[in-house]
Biotite code that builds the C-alpha atoms (Angstrom):
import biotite.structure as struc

atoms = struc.array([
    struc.Atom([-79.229, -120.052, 134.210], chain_id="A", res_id=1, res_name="UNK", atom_name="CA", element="C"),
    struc.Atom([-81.990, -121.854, 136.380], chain_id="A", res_id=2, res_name="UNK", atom_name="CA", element="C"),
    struc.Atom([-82.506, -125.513, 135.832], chain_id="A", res_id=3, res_name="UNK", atom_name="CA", element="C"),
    struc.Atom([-86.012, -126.377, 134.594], chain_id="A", res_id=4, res_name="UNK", atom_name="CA", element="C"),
    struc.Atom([-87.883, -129.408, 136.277], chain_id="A", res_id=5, res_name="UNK", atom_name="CA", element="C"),
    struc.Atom([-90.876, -130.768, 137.095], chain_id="A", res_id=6, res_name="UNK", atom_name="CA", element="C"),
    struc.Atom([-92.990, -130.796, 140.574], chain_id="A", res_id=7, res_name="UNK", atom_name="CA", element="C"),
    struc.Atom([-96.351, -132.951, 141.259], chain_id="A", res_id=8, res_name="UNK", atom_name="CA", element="C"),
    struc.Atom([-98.348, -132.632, 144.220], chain_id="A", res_id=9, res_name="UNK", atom_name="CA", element="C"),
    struc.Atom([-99.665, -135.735, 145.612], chain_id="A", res_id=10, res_name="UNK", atom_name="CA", element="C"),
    struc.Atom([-103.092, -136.644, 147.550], chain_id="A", res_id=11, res_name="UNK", atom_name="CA", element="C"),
    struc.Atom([-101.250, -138.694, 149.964], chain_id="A", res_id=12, res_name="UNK", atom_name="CA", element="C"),
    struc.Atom([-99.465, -141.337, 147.640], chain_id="A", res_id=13, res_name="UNK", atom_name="CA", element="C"),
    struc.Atom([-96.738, -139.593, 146.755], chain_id="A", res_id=14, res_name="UNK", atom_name="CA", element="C"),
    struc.Atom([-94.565, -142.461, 148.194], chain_id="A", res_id=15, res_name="UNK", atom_name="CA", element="C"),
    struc.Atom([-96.017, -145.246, 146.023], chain_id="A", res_id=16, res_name="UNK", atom_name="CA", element="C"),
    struc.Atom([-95.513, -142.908, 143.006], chain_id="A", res_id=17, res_name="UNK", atom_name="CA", element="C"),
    struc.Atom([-91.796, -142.723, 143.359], chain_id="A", res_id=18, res_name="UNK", atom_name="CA", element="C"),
    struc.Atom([-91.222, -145.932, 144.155], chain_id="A", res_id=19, res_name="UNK", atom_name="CA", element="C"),
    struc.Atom([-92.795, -146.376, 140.781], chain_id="A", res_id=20, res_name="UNK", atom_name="CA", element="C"),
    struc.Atom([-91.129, -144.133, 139.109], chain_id="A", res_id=21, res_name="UNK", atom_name="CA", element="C"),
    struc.Atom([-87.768, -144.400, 140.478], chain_id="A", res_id=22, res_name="UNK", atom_name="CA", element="C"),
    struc.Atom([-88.916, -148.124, 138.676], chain_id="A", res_id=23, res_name="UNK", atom_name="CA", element="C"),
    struc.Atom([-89.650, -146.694, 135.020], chain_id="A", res_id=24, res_name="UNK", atom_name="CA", element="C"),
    struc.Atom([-87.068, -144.347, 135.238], chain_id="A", res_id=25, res_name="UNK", atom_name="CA", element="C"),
    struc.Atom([-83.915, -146.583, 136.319], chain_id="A", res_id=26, res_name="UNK", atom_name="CA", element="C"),
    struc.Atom([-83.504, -144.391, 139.002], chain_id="A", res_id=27, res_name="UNK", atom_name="CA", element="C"),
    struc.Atom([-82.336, -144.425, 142.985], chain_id="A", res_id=28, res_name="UNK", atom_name="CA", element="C"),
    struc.Atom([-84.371, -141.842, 145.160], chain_id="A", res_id=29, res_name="UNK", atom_name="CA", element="C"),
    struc.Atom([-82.045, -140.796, 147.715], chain_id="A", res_id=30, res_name="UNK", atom_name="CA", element="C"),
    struc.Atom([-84.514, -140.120, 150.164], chain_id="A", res_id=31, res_name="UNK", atom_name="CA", element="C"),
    struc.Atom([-87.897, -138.158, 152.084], chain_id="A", res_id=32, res_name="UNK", atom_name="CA", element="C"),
    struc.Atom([-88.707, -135.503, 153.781], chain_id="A", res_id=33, res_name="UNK", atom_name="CA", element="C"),
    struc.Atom([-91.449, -136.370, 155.909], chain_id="A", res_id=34, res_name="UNK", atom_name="CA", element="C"),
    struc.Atom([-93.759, -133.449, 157.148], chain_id="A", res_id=35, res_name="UNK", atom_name="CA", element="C"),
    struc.Atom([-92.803, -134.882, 160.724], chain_id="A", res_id=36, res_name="UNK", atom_name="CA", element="C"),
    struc.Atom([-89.296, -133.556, 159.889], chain_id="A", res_id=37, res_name="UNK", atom_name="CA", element="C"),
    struc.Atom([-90.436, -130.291, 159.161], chain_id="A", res_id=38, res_name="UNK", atom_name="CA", element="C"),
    struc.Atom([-88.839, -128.168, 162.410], chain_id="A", res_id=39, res_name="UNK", atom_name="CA", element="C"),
    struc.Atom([-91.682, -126.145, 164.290], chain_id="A", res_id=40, res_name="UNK", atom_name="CA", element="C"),
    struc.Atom([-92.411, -122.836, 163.236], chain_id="A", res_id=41, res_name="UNK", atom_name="CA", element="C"),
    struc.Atom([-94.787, -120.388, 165.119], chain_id="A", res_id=42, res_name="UNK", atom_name="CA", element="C"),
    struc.Atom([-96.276, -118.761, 161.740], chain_id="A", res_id=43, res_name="UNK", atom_name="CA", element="C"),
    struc.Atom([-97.239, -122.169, 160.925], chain_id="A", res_id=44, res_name="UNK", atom_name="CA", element="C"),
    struc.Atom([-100.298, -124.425, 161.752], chain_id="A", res_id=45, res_name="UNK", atom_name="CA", element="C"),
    struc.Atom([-99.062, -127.523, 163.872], chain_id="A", res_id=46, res_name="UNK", atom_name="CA", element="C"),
    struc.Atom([-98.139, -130.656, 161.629], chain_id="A", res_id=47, res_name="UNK", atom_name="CA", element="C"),
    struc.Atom([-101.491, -133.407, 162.045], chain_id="A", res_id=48, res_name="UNK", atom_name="CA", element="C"),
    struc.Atom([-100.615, -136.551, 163.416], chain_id="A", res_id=49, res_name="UNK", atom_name="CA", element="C"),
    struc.Atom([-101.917, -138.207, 160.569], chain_id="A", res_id=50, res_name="UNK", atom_name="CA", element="C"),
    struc.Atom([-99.639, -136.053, 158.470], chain_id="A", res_id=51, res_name="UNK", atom_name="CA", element="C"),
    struc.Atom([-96.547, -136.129, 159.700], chain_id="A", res_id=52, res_name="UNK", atom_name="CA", element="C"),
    struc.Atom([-95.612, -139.605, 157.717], chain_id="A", res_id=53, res_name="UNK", atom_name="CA", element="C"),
    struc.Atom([-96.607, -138.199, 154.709], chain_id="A", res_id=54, res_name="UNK", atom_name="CA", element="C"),
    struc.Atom([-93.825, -136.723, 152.250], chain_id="A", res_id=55, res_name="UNK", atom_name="CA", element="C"),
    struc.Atom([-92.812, -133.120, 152.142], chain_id="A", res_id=56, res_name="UNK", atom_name="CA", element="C"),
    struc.Atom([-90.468, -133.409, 149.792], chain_id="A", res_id=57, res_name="UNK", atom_name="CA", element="C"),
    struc.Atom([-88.629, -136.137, 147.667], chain_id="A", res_id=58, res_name="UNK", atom_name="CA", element="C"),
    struc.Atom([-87.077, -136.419, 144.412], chain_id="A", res_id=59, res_name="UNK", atom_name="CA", element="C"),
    struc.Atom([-85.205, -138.221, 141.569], chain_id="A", res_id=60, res_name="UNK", atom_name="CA", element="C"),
    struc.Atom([-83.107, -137.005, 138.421], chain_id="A", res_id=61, res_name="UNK", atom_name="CA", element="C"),
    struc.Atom([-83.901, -138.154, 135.205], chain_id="A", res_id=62, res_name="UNK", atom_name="CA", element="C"),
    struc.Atom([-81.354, -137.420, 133.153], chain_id="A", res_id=63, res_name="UNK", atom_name="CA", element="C"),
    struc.Atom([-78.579, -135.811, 135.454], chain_id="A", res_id=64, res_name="UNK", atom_name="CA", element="C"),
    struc.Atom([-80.100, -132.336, 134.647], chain_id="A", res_id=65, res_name="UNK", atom_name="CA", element="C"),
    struc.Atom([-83.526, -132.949, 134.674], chain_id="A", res_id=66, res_name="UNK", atom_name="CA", element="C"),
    struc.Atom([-85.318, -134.083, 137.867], chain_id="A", res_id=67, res_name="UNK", atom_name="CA", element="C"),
    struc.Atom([-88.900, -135.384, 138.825], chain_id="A", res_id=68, res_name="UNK", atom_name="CA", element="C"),
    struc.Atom([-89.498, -133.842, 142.439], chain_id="A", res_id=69, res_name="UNK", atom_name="CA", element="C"),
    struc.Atom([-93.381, -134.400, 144.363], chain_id="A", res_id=70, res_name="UNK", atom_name="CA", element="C"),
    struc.Atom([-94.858, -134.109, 147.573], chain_id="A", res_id=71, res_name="UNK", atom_name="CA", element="C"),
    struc.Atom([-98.084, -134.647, 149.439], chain_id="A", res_id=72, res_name="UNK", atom_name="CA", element="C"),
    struc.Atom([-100.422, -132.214, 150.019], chain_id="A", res_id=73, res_name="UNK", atom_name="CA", element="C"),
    struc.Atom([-101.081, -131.225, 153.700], chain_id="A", res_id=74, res_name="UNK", atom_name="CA", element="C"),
    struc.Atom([-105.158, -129.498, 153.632], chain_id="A", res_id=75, res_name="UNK", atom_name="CA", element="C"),
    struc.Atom([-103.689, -128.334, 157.487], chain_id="A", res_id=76, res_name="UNK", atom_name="CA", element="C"),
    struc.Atom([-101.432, -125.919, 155.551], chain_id="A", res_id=77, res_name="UNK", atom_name="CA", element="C"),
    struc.Atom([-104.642, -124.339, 153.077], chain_id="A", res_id=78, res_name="UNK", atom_name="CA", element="C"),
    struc.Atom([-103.369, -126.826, 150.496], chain_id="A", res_id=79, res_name="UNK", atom_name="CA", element="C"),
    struc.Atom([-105.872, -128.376, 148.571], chain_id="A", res_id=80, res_name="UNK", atom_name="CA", element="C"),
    struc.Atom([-105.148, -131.423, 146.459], chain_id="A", res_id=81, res_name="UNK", atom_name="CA", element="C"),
    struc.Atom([-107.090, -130.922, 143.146], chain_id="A", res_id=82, res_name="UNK", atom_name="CA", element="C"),
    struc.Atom([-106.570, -133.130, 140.177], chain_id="A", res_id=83, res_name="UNK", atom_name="CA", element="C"),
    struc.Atom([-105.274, -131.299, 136.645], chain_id="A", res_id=84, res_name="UNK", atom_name="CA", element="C"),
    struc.Atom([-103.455, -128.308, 138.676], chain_id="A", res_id=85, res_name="UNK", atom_name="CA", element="C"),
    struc.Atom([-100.951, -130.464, 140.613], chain_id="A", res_id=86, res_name="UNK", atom_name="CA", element="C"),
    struc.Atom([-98.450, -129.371, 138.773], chain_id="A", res_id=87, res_name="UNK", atom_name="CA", element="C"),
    struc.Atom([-95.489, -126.876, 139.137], chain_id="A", res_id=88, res_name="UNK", atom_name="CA", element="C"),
    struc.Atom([-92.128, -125.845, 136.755], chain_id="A", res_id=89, res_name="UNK", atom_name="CA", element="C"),
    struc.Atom([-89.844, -125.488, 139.573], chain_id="A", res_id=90, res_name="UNK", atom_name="CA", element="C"),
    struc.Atom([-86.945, -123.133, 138.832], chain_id="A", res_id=91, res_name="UNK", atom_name="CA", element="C"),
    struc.Atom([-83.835, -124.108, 140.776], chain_id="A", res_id=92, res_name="UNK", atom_name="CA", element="C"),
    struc.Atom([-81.266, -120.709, 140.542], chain_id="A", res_id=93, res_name="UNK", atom_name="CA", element="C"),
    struc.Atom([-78.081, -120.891, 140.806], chain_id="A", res_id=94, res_name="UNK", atom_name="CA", element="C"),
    struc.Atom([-77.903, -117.586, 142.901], chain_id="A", res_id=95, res_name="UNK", atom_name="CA", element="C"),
    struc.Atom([-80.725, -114.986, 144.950], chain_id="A", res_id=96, res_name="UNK", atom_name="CA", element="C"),
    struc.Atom([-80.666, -112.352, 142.135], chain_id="A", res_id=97, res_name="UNK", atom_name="CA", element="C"),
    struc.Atom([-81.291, -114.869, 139.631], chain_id="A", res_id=98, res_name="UNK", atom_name="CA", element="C"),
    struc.Atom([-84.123, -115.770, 142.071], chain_id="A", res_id=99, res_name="UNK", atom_name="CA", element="C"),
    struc.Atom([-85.407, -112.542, 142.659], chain_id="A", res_id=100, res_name="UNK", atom_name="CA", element="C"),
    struc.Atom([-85.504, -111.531, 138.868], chain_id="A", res_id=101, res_name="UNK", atom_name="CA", element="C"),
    struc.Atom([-87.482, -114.542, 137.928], chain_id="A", res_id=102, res_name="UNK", atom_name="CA", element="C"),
    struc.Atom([-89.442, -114.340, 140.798], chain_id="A", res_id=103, res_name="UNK", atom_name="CA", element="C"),
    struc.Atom([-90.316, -110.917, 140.081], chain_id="A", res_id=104, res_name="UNK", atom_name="CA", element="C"),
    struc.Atom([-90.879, -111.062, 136.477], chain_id="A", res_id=105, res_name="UNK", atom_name="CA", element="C"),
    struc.Atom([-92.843, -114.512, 136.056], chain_id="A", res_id=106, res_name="UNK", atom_name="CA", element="C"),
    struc.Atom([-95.654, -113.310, 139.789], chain_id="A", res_id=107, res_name="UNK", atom_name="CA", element="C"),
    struc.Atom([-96.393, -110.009, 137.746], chain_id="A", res_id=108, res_name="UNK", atom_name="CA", element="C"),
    struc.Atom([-100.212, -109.679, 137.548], chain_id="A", res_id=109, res_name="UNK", atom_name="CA", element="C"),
    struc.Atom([-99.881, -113.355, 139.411], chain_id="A", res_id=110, res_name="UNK", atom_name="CA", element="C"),
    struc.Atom([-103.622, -114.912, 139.773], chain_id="A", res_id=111, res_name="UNK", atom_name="CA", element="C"),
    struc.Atom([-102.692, -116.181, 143.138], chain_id="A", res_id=112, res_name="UNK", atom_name="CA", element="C"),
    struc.Atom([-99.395, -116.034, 145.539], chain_id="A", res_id=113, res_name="UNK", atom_name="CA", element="C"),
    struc.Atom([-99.319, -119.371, 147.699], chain_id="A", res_id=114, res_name="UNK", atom_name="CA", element="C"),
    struc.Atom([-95.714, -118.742, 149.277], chain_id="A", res_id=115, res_name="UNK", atom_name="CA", element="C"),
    struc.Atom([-94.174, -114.733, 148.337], chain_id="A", res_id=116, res_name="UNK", atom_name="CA", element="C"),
    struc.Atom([-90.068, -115.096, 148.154], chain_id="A", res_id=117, res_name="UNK", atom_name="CA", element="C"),
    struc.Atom([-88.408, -115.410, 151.060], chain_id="A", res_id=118, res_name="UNK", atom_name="CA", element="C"),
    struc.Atom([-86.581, -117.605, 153.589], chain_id="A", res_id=119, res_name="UNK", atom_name="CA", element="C"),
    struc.Atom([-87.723, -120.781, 154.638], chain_id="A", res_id=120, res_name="UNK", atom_name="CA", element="C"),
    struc.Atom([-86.197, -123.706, 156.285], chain_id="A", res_id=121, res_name="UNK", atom_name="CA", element="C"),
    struc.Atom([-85.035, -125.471, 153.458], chain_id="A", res_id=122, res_name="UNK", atom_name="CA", element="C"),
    struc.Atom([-84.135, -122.709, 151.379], chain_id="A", res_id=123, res_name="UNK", atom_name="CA", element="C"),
    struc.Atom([-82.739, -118.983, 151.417], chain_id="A", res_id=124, res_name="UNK", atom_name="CA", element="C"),
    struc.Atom([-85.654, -117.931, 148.945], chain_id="A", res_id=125, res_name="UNK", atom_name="CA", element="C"),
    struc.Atom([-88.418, -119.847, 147.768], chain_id="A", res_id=126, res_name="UNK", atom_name="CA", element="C"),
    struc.Atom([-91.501, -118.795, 146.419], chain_id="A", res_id=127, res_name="UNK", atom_name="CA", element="C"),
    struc.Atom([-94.968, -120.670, 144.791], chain_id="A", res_id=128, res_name="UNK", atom_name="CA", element="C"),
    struc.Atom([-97.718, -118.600, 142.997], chain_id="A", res_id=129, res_name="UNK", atom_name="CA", element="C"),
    struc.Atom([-99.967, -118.861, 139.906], chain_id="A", res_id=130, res_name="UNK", atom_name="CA", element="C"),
    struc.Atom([-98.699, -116.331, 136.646], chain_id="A", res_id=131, res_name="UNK", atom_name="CA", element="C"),
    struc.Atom([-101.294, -114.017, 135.450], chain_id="A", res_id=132, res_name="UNK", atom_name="CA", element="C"),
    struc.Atom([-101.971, -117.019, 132.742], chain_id="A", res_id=133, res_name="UNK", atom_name="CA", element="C"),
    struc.Atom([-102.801, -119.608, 135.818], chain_id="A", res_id=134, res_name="UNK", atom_name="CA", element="C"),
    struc.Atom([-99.599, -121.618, 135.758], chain_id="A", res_id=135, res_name="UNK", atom_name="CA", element="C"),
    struc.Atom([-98.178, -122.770, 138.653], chain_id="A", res_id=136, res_name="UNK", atom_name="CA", element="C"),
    struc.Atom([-94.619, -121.699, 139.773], chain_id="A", res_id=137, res_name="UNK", atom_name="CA", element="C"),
    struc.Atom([-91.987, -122.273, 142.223], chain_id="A", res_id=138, res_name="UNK", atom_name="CA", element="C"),
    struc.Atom([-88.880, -120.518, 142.432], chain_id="A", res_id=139, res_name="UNK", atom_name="CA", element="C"),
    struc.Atom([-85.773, -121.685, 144.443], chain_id="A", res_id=140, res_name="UNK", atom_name="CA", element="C"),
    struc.Atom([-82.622, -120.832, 145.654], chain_id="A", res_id=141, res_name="UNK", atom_name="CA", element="C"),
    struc.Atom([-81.066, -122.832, 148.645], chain_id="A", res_id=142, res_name="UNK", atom_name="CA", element="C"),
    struc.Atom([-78.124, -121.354, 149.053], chain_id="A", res_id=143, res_name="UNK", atom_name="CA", element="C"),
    struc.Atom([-76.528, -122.534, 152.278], chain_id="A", res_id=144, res_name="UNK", atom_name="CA", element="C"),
    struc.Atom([-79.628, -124.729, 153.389], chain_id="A", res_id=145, res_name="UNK", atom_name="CA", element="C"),
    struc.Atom([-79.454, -126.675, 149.870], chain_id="A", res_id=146, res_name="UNK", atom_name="CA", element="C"),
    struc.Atom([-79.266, -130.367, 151.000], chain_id="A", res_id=147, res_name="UNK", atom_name="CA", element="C"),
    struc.Atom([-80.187, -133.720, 150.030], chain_id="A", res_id=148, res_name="UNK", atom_name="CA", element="C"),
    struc.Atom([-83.336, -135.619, 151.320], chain_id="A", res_id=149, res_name="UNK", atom_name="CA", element="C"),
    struc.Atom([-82.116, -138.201, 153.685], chain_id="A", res_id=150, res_name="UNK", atom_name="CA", element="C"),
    struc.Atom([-84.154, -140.855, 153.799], chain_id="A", res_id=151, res_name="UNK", atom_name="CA", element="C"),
    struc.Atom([-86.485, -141.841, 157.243], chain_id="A", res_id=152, res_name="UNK", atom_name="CA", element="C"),
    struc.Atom([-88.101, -144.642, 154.540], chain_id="A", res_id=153, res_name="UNK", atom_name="CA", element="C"),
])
């Protein structure tokens, strides 16, 4: 069954809110992805400069099963960094037809699709939308491309 956890977007202080809360929470982060690590990809808009120190992905566990995982948000990439909706339940699956079910059922009627399911570099599917009730979603499965931040801080 997927593992349930928690994602917050960041407007560019996503950095300074882990270090806190790796603080409250008694926690080590093991590392960031930086948006200058991101590998180049021709479907995608060019990383800013002013960007590419910023974090594209980082996170900490909680409990050993729960985990607390954030990023910035890039406005380069059509995000937009609005305050009350930047928040996702990130479902980690432990295989791609787990993935694909809950993809499936839980984007039905979806208000908006930010990512559909498919491959990226950091995961063999992966997919972000709204449900038809305007909750944000992201569905994972890394498969062979599921690895550890490593840490550039």
């Amino acid at each position: 069954m997927a593992k349930l956890h928690a994602y917050l977007n960041f407007n560019g202080n996503c950095e300074e809110a882990f270090t806190f809360y790796e603080k409250v929470f008694h926690t080590k982060n093991p590392g960031y992805m930086r948006y200058g690590d991101i590998p180049a990809d021709p479907q995608m808009p060019p990383i800013p400069d002013e960007a590419k120190n910023k974090i594209c992905h980082t996170a900490i566990s909680i409990n050993g099963d729960s985990m607390l995982m954030g990023a910035d948000v890039i406005p380069a990439f059509g995000q937009q960094y609005i305050q009350g909706n930047n928040t996702y339940v990130m479902l980690m699956c432990d295989d791609a037809t787990e993935a694909k079910t809950l993809h499936e059922a839980l984007s039905n009627e979806a208000q908006a699709v930010e990512m559909p399911l498919g491959e990226t570099f950091f995961a063999e599917l992966y997919s972000s939308f709204q449900d038809k009730f305007g909750i944000s979603w992201m569905i994972y499965f890394g498969g062979n491309k599921d690895v550890d931040c490593e840490s550039n801080a």
